[in-house]
Backbone atoms as SQL, in Angstrom:
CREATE TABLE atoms (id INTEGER PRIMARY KEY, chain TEXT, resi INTEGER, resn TEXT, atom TEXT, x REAL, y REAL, z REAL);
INSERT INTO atoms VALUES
  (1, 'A', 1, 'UNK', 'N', 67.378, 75.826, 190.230),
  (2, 'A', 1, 'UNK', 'CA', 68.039, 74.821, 189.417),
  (3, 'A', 1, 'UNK', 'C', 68.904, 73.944, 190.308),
  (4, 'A', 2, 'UNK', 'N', 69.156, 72.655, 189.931),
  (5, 'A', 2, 'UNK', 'CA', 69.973, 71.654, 190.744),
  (6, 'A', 2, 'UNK', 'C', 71.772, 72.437, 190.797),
  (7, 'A', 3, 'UNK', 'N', 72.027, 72.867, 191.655),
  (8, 'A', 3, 'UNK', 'CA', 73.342, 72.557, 191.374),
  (9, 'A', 3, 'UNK', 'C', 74.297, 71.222, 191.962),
  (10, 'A', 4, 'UNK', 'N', 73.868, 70.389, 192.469),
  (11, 'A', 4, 'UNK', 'CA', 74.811, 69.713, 192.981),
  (12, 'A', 4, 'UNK', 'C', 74.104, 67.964, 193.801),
  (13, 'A', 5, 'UNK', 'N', 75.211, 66.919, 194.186),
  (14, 'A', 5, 'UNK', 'CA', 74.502, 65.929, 194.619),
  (15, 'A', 5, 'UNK', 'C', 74.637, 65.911, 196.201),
  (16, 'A', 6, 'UNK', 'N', 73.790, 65.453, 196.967),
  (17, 'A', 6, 'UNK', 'CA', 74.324, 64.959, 197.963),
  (18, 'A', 6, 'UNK', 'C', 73.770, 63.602, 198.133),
  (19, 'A', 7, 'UNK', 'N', 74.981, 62.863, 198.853),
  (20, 'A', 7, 'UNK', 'CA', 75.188, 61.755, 198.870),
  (21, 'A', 7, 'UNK', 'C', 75.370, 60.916, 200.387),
  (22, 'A', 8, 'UNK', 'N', 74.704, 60.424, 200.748),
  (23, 'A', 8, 'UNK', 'CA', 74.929, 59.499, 202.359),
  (24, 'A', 8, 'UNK', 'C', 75.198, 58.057, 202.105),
  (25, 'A', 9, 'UNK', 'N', 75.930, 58.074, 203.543),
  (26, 'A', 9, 'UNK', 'CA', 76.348, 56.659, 203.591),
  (27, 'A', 9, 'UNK', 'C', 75.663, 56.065, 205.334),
  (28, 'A', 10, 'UNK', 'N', 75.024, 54.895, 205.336),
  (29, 'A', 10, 'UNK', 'CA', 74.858, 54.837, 206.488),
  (30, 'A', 10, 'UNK', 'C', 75.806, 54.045, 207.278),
  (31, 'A', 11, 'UNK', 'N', 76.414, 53.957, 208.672),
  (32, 'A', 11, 'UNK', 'CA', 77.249, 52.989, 208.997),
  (33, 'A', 11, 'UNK', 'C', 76.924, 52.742, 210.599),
  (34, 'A', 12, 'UNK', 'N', 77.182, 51.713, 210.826),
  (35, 'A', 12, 'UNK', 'CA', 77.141, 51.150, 212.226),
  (36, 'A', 12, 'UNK', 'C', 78.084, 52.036, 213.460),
  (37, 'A', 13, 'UNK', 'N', 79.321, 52.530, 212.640),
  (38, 'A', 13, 'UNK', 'CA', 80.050, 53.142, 213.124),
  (39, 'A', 13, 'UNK', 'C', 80.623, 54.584, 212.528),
  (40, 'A', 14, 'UNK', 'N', 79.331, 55.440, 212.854),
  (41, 'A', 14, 'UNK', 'CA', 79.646, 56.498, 211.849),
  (42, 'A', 14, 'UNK', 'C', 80.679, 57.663, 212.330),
  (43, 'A', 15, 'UNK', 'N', 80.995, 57.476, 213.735),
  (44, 'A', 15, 'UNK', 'CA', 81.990, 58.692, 213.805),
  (45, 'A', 15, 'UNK', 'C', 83.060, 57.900, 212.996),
  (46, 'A', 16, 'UNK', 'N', 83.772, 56.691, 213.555),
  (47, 'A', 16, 'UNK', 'CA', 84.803, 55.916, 212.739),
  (48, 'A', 16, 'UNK', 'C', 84.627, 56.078, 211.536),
  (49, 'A', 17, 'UNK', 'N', 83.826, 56.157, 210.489),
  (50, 'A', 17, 'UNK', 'CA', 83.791, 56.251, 208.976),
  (51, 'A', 17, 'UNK', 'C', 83.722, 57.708, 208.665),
  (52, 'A', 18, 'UNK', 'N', 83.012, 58.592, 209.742),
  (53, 'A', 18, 'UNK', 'CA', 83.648, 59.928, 209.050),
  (54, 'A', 18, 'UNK', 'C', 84.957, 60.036, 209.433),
  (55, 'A', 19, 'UNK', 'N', 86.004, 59.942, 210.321),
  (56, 'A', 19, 'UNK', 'CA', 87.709, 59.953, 210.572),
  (57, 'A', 19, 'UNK', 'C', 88.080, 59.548, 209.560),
  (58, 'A', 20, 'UNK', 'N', 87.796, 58.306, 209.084),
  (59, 'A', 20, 'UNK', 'CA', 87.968, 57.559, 207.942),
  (60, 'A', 20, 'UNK', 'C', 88.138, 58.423, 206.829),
  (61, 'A', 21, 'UNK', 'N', 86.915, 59.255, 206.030),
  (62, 'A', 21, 'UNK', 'CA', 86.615, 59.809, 205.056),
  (63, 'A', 21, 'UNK', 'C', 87.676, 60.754, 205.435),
  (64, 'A', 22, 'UNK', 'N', 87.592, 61.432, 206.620),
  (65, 'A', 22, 'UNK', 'CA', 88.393, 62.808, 206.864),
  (66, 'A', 22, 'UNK', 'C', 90.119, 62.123, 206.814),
  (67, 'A', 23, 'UNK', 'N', 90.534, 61.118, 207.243),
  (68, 'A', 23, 'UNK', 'CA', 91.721, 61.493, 207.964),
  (69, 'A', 23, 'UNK', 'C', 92.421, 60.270, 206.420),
  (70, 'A', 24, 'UNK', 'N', 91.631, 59.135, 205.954),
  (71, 'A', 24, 'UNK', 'CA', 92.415, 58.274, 204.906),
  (72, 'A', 24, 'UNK', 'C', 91.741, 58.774, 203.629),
  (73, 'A', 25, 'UNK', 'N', 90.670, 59.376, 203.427),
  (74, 'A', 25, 'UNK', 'CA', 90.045, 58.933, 202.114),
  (75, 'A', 25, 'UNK', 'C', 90.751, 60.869, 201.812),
  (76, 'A', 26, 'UNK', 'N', 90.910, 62.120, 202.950),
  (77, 'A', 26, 'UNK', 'CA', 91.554, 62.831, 202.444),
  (78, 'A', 26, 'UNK', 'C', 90.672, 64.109, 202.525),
  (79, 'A', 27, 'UNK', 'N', 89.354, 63.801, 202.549),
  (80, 'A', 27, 'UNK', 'CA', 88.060, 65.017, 202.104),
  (81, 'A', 27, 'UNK', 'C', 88.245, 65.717, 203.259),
  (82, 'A', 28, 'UNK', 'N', 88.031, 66.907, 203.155),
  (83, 'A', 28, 'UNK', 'CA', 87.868, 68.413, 203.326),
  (84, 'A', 28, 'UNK', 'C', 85.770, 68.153, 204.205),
  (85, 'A', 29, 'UNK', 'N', 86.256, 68.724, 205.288),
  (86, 'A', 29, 'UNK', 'CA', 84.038, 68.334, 205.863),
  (87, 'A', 29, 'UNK', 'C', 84.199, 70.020, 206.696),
  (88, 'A', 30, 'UNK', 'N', 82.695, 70.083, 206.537),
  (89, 'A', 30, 'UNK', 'CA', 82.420, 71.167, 207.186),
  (90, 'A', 30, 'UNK', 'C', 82.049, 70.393, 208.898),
  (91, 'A', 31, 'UNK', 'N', 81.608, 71.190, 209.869),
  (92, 'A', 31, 'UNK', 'CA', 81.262, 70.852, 211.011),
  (93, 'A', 31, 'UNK', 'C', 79.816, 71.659, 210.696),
  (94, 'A', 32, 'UNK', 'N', 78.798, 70.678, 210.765),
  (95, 'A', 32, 'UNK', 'CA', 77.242, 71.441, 211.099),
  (96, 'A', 32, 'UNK', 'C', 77.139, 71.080, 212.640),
  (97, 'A', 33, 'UNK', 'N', 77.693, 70.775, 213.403),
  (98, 'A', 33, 'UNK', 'CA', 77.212, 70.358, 214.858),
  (99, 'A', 33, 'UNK', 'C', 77.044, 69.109, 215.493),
  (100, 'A', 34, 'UNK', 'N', 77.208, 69.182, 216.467),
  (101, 'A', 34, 'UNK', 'CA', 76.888, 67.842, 216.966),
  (102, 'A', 34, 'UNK', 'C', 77.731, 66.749, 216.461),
  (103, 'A', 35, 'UNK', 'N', 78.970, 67.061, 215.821),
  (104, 'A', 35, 'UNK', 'CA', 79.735, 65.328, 215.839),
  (105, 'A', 35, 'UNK', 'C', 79.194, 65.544, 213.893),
  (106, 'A', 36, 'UNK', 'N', 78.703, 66.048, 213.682),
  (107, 'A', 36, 'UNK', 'CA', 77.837, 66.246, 212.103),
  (108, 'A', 36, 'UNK', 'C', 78.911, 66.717, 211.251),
  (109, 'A', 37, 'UNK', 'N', 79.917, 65.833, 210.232),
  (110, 'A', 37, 'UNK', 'CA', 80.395, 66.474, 209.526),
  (111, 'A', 37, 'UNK', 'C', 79.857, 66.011, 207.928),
  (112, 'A', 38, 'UNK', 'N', 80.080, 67.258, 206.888),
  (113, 'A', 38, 'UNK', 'CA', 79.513, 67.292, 205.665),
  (114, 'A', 38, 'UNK', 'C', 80.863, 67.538, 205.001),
  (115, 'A', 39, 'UNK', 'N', 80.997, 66.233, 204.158),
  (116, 'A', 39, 'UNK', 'CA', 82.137, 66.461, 203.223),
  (117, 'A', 39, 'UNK', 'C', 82.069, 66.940, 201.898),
  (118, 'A', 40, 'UNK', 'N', 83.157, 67.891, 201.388),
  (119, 'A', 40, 'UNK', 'CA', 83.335, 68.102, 200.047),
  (120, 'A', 40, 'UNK', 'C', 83.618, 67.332, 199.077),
  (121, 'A', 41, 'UNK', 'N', 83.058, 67.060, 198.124),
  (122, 'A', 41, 'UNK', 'CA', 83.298, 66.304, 196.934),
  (123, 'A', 41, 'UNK', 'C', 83.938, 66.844, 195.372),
  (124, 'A', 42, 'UNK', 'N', 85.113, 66.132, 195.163),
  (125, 'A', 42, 'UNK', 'CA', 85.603, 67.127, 193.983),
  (126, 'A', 42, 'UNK', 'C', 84.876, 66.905, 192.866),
  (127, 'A', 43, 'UNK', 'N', 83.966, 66.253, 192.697),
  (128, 'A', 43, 'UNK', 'CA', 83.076, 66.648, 191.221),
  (129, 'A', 43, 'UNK', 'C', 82.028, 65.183, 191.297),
  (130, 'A', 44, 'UNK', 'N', 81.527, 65.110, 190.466),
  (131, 'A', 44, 'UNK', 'CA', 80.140, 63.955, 190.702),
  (132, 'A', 44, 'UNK', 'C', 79.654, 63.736, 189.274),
  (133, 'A', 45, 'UNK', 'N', 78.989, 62.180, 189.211),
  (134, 'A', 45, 'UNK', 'CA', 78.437, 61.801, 188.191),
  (135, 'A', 45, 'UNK', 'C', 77.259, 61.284, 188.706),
  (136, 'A', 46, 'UNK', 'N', 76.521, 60.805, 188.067),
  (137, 'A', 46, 'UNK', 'CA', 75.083, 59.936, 187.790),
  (138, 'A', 46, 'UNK', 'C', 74.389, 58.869, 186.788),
  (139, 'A', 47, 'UNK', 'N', 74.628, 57.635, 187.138),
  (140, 'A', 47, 'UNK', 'CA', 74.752, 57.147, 186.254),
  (141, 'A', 47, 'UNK', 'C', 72.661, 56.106, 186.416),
  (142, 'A', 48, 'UNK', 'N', 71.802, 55.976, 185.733),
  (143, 'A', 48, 'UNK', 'CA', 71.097, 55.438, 185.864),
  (144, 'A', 48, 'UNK', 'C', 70.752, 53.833, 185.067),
  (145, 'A', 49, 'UNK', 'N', 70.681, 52.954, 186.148),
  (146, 'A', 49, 'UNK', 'CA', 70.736, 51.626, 185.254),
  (147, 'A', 49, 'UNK', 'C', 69.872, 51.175, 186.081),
  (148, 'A', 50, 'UNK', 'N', 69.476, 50.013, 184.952),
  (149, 'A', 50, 'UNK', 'CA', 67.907, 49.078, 184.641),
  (150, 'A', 50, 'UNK', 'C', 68.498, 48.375, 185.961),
  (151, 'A', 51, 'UNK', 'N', 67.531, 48.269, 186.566),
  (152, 'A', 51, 'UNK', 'CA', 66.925, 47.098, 187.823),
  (153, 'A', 51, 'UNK', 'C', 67.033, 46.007, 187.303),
  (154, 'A', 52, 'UNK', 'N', 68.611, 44.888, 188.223),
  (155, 'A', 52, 'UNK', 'CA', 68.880, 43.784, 188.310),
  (156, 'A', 52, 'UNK', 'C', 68.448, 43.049, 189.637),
  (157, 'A', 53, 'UNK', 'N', 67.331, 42.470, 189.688),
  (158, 'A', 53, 'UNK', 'CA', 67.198, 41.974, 191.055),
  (159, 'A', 53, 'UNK', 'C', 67.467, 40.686, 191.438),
  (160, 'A', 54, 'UNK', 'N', 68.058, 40.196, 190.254),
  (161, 'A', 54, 'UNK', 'CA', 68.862, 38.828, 190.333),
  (162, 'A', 54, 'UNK', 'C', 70.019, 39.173, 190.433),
  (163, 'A', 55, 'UNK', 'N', 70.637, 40.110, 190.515),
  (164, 'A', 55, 'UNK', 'CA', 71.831, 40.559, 191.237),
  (165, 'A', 55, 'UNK', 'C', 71.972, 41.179, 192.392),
  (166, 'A', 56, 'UNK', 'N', 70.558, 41.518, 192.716),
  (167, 'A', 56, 'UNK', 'CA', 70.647, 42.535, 194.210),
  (168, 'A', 56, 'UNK', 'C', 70.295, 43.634, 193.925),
  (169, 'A', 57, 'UNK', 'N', 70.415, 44.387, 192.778),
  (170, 'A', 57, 'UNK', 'CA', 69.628, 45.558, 192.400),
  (171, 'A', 57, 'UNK', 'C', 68.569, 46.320, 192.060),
  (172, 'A', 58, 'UNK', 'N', 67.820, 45.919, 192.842),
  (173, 'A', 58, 'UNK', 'CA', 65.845, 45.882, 193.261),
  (174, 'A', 58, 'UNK', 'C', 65.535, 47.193, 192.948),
  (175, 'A', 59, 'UNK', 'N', 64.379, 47.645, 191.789),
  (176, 'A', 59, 'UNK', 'CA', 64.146, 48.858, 191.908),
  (177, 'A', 59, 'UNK', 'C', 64.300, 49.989, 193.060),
  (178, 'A', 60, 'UNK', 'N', 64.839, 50.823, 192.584),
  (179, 'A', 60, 'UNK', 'CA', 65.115, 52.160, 194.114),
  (180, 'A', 60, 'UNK', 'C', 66.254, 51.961, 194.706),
  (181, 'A', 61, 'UNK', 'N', 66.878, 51.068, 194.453),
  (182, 'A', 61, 'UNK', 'CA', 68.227, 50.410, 194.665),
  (183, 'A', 61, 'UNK', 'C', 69.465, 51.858, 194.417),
  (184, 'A', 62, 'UNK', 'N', 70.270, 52.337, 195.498),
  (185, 'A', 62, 'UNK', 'CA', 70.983, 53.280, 195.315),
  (186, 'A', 62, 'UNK', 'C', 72.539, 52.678, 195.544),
  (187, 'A', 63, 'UNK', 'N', 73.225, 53.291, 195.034),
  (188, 'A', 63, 'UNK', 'CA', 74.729, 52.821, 194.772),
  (189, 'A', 63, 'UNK', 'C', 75.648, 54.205, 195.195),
  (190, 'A', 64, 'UNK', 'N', 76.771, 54.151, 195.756),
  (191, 'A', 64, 'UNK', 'CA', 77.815, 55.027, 196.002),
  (192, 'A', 64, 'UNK', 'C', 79.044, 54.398, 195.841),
  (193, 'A', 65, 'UNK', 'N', 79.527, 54.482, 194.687),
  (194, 'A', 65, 'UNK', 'CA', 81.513, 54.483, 194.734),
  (195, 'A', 65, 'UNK', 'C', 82.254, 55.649, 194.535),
  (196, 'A', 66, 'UNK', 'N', 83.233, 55.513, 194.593),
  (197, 'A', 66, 'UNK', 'CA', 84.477, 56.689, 194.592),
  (198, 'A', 66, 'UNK', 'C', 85.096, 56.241, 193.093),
  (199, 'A', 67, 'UNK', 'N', 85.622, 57.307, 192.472),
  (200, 'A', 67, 'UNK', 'CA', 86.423, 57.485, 191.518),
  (201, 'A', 67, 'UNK', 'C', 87.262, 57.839, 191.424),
  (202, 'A', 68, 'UNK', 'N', 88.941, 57.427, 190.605),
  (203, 'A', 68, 'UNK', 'CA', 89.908, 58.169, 190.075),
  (204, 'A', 68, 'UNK', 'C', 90.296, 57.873, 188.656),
  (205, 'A', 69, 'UNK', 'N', 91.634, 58.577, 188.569),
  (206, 'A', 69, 'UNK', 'CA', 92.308, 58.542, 187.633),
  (207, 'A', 69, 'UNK', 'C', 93.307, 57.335, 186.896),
  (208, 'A', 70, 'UNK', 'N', 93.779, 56.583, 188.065),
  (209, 'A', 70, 'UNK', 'CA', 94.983, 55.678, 188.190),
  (210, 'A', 70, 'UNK', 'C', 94.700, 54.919, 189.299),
  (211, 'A', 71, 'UNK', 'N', 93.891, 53.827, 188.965),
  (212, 'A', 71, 'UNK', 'CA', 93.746, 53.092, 190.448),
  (213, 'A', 71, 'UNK', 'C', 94.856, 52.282, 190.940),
  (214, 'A', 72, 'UNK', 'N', 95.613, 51.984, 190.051),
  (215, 'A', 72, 'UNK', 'CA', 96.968, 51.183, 191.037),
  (216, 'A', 72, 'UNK', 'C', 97.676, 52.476, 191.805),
  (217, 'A', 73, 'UNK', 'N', 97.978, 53.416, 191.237),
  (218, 'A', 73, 'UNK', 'CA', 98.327, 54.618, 192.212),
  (219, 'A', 73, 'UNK', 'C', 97.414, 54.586, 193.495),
  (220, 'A', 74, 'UNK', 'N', 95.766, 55.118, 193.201),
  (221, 'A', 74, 'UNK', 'CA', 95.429, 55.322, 194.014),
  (222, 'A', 74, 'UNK', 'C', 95.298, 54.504, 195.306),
  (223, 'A', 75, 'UNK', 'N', 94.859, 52.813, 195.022),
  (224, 'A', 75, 'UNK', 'CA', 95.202, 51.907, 195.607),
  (225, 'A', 75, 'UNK', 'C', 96.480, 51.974, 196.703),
  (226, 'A', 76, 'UNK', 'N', 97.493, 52.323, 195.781),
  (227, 'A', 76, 'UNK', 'CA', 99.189, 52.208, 196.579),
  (228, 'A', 76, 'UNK', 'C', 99.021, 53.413, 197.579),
  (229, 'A', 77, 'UNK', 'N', 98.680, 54.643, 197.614),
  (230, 'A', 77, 'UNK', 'CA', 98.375, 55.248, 198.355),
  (231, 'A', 77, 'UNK', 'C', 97.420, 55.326, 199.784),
  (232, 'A', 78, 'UNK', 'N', 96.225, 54.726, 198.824),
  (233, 'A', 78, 'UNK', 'CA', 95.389, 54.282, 200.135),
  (234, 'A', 78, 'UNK', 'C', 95.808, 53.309, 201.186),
  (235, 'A', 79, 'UNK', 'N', 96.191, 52.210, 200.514),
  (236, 'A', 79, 'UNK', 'CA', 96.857, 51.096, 201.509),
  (237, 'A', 79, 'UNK', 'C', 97.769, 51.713, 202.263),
  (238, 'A', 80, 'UNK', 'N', 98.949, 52.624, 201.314),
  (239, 'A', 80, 'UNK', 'CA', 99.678, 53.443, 202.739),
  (240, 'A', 80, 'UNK', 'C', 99.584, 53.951, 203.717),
  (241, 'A', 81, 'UNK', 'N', 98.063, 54.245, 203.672),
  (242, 'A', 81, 'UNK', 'CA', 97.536, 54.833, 204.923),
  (243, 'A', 81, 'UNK', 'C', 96.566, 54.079, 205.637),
  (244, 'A', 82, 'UNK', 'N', 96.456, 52.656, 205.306),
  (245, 'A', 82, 'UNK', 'CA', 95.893, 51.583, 206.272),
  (246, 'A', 82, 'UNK', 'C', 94.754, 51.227, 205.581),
  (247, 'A', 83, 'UNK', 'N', 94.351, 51.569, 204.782),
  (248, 'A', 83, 'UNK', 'CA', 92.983, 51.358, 203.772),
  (249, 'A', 83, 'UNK', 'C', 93.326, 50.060, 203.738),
  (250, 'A', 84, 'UNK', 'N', 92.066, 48.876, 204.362),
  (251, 'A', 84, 'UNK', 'CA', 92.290, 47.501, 203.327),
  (252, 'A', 84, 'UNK', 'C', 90.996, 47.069, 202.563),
  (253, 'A', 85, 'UNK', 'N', 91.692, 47.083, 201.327),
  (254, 'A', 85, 'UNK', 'CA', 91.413, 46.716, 199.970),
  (255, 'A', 85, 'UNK', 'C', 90.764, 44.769, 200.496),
  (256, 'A', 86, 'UNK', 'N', 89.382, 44.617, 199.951),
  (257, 'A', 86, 'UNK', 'CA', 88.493, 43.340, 199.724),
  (258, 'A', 86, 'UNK', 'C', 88.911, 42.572, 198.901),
  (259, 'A', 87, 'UNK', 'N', 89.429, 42.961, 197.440),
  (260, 'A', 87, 'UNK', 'CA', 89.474, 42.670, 196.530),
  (261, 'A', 87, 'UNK', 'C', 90.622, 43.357, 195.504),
  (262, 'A', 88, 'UNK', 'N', 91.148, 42.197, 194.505),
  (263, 'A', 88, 'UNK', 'CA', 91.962, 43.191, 193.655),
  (264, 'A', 88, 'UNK', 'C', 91.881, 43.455, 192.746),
  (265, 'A', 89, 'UNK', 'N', 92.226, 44.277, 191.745),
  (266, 'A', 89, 'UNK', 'CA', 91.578, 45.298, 190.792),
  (267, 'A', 89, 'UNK', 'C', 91.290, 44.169, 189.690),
  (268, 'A', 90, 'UNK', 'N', 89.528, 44.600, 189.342),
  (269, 'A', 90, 'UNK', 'CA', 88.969, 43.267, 188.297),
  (270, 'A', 90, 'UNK', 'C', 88.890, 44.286, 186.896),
  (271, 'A', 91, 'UNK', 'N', 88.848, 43.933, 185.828),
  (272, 'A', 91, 'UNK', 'CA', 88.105, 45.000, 184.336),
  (273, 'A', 91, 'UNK', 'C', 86.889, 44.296, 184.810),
  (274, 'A', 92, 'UNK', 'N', 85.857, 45.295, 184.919),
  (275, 'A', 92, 'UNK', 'CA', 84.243, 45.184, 184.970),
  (276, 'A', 92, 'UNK', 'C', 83.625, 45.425, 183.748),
  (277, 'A', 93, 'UNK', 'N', 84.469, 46.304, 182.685),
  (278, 'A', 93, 'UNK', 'CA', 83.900, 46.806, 181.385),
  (279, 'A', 93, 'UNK', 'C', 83.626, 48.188, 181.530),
  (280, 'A', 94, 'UNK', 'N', 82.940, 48.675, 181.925),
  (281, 'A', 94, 'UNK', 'CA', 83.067, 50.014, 182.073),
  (282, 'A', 94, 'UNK', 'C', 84.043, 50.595, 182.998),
  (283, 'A', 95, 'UNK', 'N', 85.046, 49.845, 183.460),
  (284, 'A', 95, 'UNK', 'CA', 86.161, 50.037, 184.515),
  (285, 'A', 95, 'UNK', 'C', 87.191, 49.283, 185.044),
  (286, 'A', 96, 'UNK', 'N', 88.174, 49.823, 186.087),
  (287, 'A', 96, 'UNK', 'CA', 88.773, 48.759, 186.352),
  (288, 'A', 96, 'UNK', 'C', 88.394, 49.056, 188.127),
  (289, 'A', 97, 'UNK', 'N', 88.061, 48.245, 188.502),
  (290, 'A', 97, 'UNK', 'CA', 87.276, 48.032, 189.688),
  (291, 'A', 97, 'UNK', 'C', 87.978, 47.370, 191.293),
  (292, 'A', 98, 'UNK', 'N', 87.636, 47.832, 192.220),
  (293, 'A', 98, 'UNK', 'CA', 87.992, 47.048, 193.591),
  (294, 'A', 98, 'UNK', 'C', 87.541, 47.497, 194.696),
  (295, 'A', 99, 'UNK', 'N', 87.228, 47.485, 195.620),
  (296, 'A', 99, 'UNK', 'CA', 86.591, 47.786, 197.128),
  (297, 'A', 99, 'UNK', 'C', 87.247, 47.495, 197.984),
  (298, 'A', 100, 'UNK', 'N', 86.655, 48.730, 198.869),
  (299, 'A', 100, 'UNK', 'CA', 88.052, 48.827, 200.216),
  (300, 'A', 100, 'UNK', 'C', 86.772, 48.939, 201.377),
  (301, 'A', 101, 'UNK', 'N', 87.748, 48.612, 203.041),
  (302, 'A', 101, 'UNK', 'CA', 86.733, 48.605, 204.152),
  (303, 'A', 101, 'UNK', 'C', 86.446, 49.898, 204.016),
  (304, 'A', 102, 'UNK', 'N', 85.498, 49.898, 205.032),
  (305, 'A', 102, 'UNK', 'CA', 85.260, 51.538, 205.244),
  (306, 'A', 102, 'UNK', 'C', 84.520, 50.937, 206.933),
  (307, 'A', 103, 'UNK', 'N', 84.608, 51.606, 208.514),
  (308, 'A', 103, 'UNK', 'CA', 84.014, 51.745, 209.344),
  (309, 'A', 103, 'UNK', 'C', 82.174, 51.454, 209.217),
  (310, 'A', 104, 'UNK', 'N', 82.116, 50.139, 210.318),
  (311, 'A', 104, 'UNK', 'CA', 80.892, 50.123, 209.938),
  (312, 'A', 104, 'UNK', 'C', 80.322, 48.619, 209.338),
  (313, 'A', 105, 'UNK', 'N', 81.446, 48.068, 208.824),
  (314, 'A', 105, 'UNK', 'CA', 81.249, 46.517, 208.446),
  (315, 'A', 105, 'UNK', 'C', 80.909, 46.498, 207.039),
  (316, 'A', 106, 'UNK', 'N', 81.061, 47.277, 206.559),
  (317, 'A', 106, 'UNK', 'CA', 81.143, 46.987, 204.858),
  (318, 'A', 106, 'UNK', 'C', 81.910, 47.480, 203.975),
  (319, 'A', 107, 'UNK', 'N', 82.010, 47.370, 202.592),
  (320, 'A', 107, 'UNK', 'CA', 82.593, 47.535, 201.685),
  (321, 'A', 107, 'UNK', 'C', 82.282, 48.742, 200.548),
  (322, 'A', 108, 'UNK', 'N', 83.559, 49.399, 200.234),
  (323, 'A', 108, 'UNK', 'CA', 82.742, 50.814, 199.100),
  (324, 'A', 108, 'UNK', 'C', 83.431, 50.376, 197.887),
  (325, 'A', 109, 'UNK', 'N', 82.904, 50.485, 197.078),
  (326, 'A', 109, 'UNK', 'CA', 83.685, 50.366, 195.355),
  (327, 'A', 109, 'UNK', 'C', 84.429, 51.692, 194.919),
  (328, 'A', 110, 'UNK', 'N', 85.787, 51.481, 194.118),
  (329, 'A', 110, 'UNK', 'CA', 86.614, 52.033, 193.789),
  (330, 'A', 110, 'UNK', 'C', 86.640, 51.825, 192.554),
  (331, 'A', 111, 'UNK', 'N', 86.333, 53.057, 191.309),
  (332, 'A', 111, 'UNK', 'CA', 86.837, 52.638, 190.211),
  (333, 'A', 111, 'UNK', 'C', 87.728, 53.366, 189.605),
  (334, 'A', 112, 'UNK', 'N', 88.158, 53.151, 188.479),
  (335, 'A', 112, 'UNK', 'CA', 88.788, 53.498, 187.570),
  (336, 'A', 112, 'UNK', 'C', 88.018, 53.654, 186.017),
  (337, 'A', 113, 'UNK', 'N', 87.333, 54.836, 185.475),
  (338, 'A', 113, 'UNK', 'CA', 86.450, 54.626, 184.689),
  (339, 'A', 113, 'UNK', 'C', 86.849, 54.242, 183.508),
  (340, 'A', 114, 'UNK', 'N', 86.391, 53.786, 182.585),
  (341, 'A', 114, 'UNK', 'CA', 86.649, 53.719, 180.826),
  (342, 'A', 114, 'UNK', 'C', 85.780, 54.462, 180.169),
  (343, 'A', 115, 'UNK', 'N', 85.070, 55.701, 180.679),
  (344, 'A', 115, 'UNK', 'CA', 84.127, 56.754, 180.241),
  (345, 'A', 115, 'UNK', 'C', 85.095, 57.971, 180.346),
  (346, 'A', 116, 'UNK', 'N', 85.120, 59.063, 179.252),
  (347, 'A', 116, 'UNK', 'CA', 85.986, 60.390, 179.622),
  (348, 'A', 116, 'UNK', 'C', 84.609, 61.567, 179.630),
  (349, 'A', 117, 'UNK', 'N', 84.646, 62.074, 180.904),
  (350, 'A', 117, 'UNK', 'CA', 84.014, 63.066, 180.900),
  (351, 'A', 117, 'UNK', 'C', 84.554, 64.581, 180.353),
  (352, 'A', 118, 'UNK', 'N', 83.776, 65.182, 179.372),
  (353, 'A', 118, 'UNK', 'CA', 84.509, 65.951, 178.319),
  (354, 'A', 118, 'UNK', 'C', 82.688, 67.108, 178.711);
């Protein structure tokens, strides 16, 4: 049976984005070797939506953001620790939304959901 997701990110600069994950974003990684770390995730969703390819979302199209509870908290926190924020917090409708750098030359989404997982 499935228990669980795993999830990759690719980056130009991947030791810098795992420090990143490890040392600002906070996660807990195992060492498999070689510079190879595997981070813990405190819980996971899945969400499946219709192929927008007038937006960029081309069938097979995969997505990774981070979630909390209180994104102006979480925000104020992250920035304390050098995180810079792209954008500032938008309502998307199913959230309240914003993206921060991450190592590597791009951007990860941050939300704040308007879904309660029960």
């Amino acid at each position: 049976m499935i228990r669980g997701v795993h999830t990759m990110f690719y980056s130009s600069d991947a030791d810098a984005f795992r420090a990143f994950v490890r040392d600002k974003l906070g996660f807990k990684a195992h060492d498999v070797g070689g510079g190879w770390l595997i981070f813990d995730l405190p819980e996971a969703d899945l969400g499946c939506h219709p192929a927008e390819p007038e937006k960029g979302a081309v069938s097979g199209t995969a997505d990774i953001s981070f979630y909390c509870d209180d994104i102006e908290t979480t925000v104020a926190e992250l920035r304390a620790k050098g995180v810079e924020f792209t954008d500032a917090v938008a309502d998307h409708g199913y959230g309240l939304v914003t993206h921060f750098k991450v190592p590597g030359g791009f951007a990860v989404q941050l939300y704040q959901p308007r879904y309660s997982k029960k």
